[in-house]
C-alpha positions as CSV (number, residue, x, y, z in Angstrom):
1,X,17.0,38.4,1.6
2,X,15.3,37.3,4.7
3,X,14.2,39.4,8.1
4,X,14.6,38.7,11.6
5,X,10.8,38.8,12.9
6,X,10.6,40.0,16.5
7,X,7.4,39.6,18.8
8,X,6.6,42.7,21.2
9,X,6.6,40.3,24.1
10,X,10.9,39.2,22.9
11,X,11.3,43.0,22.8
12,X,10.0,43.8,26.2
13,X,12.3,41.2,28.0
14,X,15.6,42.7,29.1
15,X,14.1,45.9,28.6
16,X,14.1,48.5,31.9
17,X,11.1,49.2,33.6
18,X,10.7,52.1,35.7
19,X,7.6,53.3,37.4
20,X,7.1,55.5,41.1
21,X,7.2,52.9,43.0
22,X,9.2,50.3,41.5
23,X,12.6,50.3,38.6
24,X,13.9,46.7,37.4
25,X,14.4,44.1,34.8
26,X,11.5,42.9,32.9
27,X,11.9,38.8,32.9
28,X,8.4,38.1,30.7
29,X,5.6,39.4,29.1
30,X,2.5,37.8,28.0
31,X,-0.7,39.8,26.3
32,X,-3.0,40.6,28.3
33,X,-6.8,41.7,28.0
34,X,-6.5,44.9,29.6
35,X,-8.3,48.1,27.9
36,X,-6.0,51.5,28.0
37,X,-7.1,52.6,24.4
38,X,-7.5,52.5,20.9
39,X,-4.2,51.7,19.0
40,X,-2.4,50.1,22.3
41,X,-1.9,46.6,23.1
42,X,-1.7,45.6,26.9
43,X,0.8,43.3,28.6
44,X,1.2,41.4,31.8
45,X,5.2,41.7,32.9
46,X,7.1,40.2,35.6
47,X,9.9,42.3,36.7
48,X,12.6,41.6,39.2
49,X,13.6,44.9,41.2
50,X,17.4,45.6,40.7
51,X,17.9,45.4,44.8
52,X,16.3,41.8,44.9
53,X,18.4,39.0,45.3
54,X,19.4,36.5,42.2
55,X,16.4,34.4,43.8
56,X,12.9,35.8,42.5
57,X,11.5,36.2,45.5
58,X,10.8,39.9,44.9
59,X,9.7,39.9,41.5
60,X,6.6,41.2,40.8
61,X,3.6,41.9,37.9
62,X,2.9,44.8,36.0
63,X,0.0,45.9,33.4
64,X,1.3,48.4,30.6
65,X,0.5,49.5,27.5
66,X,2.2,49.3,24.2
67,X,1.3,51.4,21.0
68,X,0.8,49.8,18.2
69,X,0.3,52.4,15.7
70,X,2.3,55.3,15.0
């Protein structure tokens, strides 16, 4: 029996992000050296805000934090 192994940055992409200023699509994620805590994991996102155009001329970069323990 085998096991589909995901990475956190696969299962971040397509994934809504939503924040006070800004709510869209997240089109990558990379790790990122960015401290918000013990047991968290940081990443660097681009997102493309659901008004912009199919061109990614809006699309912008995002720090956030992913736990990693439970």
């Amino acid at each position: 029996m085998s096991a589909n192994v995901y990475t956190i940055e696969s299962l971040l992409v397509g994934k809504t992000y939503h924040s006070k200023t800004l709510k869209g699509e997240i089109i990558s994620a990379e790790k990122a050296d960015v401290w918000y805590g013990t047991d968290t994991e940081s990443y660097r996102v681009q997102v493309r805000p659901h008004y912009s155009a199919p061109l990614n001329l809006k699309d912008t970069y995002r720090y956030l934090a992913v736990r990693t323990n439970d």
